[in-house]
Residue frames as a rotation matrix with the C-alpha (Angstrom) as fourth column:
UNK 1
0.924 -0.031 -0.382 4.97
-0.346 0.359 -0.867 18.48
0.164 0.933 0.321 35.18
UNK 2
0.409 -0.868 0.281 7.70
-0.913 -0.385 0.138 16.80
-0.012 -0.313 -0.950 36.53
UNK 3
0.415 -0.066 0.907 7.55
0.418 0.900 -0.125 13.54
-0.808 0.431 0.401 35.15
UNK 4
0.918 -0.392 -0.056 8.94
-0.056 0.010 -0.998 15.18
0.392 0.920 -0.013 31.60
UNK 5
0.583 -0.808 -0.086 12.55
0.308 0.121 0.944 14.52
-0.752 -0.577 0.319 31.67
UNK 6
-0.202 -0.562 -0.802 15.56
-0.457 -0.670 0.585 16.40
-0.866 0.485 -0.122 28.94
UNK 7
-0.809 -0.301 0.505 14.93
-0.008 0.864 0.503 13.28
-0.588 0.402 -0.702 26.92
UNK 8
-0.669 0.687 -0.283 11.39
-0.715 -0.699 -0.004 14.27
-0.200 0.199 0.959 26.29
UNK 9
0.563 0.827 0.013 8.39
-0.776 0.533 -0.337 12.18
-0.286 0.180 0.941 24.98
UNK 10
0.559 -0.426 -0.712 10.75
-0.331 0.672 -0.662 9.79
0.760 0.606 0.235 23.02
UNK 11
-0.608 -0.758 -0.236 13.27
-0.293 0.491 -0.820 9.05
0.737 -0.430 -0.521 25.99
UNK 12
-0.412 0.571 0.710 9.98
-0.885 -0.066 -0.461 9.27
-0.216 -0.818 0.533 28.60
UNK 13
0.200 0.972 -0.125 7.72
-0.794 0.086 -0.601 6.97
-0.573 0.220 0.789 26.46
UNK 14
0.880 0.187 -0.436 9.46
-0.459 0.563 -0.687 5.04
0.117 0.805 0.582 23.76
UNK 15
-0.012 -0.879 0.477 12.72
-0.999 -0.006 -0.038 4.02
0.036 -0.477 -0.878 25.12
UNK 16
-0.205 0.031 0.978 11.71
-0.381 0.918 -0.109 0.51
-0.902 -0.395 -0.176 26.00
UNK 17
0.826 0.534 0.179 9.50
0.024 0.284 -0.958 -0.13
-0.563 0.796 0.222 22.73
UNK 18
0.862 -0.333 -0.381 12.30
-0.363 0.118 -0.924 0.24
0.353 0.935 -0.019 20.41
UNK 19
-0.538 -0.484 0.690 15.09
-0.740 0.663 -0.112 -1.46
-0.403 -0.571 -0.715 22.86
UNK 20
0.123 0.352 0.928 12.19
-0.162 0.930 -0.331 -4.60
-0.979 -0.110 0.171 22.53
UNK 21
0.741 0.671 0.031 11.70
-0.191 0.254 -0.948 -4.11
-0.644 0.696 0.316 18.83
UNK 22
0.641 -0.709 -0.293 15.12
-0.751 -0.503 -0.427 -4.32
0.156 0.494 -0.856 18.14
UNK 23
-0.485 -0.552 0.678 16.09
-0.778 0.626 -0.047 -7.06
-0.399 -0.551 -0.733 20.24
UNK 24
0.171 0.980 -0.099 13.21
-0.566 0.015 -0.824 -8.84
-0.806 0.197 0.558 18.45
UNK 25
0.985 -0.004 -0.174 14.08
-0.168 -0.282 -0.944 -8.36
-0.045 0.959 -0.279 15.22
UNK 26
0.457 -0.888 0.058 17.88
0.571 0.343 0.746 -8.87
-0.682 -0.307 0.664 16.47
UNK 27
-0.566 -0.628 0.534 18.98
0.824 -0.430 0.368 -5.38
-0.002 0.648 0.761 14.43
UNK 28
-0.600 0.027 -0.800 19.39
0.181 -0.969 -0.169 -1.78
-0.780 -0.246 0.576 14.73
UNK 29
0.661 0.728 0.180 16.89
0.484 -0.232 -0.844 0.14
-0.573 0.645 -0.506 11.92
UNK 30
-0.495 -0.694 0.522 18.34
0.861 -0.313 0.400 1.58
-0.114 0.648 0.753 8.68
UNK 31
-0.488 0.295 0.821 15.90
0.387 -0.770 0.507 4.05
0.782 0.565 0.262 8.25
UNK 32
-0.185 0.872 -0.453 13.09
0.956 0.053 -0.287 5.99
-0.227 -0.486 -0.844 10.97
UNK 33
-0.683 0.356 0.638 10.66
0.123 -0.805 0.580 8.38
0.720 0.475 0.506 10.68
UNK 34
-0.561 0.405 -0.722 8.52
0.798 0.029 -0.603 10.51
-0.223 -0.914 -0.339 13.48
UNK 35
-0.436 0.650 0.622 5.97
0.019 -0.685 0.729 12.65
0.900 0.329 0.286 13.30
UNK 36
-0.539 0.008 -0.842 4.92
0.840 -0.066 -0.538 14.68
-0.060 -0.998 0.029 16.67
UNK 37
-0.076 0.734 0.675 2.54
0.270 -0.636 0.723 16.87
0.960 0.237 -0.150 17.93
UNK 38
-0.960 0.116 -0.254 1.40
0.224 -0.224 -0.949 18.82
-0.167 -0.968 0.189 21.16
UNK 39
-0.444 0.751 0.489 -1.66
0.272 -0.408 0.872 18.78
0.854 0.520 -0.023 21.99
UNK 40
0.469 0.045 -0.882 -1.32
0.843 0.275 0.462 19.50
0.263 -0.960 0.091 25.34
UNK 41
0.816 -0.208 0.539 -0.69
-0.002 -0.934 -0.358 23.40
0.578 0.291 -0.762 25.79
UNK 42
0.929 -0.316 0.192 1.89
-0.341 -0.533 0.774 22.80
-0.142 -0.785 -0.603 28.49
UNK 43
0.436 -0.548 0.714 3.51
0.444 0.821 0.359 20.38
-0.783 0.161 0.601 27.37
UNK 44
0.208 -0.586 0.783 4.36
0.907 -0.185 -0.379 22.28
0.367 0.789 0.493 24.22
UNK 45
0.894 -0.174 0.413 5.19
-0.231 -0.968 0.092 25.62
0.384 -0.178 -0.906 25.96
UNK 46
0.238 -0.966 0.099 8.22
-0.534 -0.045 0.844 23.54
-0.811 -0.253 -0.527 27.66
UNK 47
0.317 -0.375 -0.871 8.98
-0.948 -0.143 -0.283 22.58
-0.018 0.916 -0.401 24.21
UNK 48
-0.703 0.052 0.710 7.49
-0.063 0.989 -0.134 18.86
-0.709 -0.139 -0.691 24.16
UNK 49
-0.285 0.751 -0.596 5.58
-0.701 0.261 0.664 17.00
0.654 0.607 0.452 22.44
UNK 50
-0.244 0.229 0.942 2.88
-0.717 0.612 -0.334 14.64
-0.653 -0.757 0.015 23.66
UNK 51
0.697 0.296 0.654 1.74
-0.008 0.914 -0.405 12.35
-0.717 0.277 0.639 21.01
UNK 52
-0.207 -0.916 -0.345 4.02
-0.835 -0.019 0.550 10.24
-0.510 0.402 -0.761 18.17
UNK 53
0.775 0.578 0.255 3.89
-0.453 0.790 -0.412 8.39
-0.439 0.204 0.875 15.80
UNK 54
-0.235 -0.969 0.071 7.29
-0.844 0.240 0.480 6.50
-0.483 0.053 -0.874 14.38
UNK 55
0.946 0.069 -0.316 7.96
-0.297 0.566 -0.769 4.33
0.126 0.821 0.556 11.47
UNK 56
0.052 -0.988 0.146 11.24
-0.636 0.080 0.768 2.15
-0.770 -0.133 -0.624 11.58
UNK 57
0.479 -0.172 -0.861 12.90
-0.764 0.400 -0.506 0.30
0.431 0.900 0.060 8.18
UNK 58
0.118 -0.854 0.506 15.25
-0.242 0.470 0.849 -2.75
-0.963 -0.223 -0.151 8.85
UNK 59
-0.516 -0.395 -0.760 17.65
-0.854 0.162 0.495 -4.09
-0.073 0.904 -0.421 6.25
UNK 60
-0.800 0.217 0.560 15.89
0.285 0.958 0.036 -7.45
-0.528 0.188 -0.828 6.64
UNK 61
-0.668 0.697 0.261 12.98
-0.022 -0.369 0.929 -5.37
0.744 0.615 0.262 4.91
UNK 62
-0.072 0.769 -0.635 10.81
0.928 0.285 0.239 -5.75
0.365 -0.573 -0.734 8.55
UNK 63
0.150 0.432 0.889 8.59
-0.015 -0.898 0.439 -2.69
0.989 -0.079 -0.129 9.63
UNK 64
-0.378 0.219 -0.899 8.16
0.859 0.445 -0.252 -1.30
0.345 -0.868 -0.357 12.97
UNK 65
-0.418 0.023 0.908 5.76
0.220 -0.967 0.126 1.02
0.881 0.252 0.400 13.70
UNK 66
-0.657 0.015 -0.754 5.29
0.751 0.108 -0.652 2.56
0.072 -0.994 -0.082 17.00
UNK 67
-0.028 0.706 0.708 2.38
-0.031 -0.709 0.705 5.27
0.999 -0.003 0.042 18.33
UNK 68
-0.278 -0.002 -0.961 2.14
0.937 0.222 -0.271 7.02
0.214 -0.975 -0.060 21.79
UNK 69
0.350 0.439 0.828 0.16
0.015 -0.886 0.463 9.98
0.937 -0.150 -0.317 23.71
UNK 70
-0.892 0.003 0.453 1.41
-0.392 -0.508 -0.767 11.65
0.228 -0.862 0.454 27.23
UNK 71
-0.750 0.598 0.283 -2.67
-0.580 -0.388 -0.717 11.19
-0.319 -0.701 0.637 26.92
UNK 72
-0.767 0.377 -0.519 -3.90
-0.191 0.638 0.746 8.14
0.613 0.671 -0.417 26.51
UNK 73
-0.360 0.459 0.812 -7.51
-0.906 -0.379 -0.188 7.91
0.221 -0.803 0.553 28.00
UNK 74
0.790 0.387 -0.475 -7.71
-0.305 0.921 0.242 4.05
0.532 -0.046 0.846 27.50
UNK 75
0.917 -0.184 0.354 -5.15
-0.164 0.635 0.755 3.19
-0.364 -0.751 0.552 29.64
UNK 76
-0.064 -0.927 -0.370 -1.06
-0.976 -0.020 0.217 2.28
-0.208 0.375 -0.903 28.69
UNK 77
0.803 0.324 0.501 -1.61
-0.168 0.929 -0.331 -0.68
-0.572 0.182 0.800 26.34
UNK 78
0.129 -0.925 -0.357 0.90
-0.767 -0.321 0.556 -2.72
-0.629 0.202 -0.751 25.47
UNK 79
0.551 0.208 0.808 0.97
0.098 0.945 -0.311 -5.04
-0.828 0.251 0.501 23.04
UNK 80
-0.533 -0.816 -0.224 3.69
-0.719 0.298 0.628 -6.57
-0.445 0.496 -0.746 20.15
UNK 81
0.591 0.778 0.212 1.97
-0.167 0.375 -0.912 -7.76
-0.789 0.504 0.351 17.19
UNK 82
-0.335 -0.933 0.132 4.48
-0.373 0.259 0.891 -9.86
-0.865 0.249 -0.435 14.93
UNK 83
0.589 0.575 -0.568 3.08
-0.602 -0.157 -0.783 -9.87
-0.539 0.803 0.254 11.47
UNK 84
-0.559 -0.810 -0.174 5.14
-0.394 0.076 0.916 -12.95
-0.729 0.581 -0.362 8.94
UNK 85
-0.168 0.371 -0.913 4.52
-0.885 0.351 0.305 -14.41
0.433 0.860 0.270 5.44
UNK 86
-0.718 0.064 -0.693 2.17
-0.077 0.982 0.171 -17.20
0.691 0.176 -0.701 4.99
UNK 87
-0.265 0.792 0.551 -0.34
-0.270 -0.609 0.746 -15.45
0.926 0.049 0.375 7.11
UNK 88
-0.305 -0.317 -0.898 1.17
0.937 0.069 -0.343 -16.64
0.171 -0.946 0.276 10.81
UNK 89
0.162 0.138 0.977 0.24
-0.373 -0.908 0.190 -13.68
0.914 -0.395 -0.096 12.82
UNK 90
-0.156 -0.170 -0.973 1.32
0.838 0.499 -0.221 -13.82
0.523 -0.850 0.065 16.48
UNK 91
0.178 0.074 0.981 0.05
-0.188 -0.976 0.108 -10.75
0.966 -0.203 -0.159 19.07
UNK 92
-0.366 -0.340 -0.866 0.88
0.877 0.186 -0.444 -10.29
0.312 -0.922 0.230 22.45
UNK 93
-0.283 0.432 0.856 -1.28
-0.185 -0.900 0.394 -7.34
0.941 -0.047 0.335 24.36
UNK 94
-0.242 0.230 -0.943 -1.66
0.966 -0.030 -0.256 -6.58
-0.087 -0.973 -0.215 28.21
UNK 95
0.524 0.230 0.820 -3.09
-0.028 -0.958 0.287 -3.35
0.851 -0.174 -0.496 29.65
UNK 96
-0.251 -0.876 -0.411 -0.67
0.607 0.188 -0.772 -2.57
0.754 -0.444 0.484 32.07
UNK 97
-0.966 -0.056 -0.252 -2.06
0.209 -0.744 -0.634 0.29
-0.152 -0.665 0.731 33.80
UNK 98
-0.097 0.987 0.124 -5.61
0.973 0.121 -0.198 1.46
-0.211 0.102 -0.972 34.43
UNK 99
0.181 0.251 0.951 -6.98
0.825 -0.566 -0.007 4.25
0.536 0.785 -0.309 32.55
UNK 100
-0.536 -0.542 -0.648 -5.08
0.773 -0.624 -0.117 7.46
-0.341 -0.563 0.753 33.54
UNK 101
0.224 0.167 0.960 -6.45
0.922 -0.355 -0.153 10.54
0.315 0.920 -0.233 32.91
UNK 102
-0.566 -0.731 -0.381 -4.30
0.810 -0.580 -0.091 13.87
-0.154 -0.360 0.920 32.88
UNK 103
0.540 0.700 0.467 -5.79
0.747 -0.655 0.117 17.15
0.388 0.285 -0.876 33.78
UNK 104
0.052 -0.841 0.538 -4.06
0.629 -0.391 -0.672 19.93
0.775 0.374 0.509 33.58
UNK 105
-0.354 0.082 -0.932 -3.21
0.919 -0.156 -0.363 21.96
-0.175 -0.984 -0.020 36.66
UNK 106
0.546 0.838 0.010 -5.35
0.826 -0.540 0.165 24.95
0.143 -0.082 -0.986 37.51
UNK 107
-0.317 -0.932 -0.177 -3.30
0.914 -0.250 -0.321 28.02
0.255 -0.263 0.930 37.38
């Protein structure tokens, strides 16, 4: 397990995503909210979490909501879906990585 780093899921995982969604959006959130979980016994014995979900406010009144797993078995999809009035919709979506799938080490 040496890929977790002090920073945990949120500095491992979401670091970039809210860097982009900010730069985006060209402003810092006023408000966020996270909800976390382990479902990964090791991972929560070194006092991690593996999956998240995150809600961000801006003063312009724009959402951003983010979601990530340590254990995703489809594969690390990225994708930036820009949502404005007047029913414009604009997505952007790569799979970056082929499907990973973590099994825990035999102890």
């Amino acid at each position: 397990m040496r890929f977790l780093s002090p920073g945990g899921v949120f500095h491992d995982c979401l670091v970039h995503d809210i860097d982009m969604i900010c730069w985006v959006l060209g402003e810092y959130p006023t408000h966020v909210y996270a909800a976390a979980s382990s479902f990964i016994g090791e991972i929560g014995e070194m006092g991690d979490v593996d999956t998240v979900a995150a809600t961000m406010k801006f003063k312009s009144g724009a959402l951003a909501i983010i979601d990530t797993s340590r254990d995703a078995k489809y594969g690390y999809d990225q994708r930036l879906e820009v949502r404005i009035a007047g029913d414009v919709s604009v997505t952007i979506s790569r799979v970056s990585h082929p499907p990973y799938f973590w099994d825990p080490p035999v102890l």
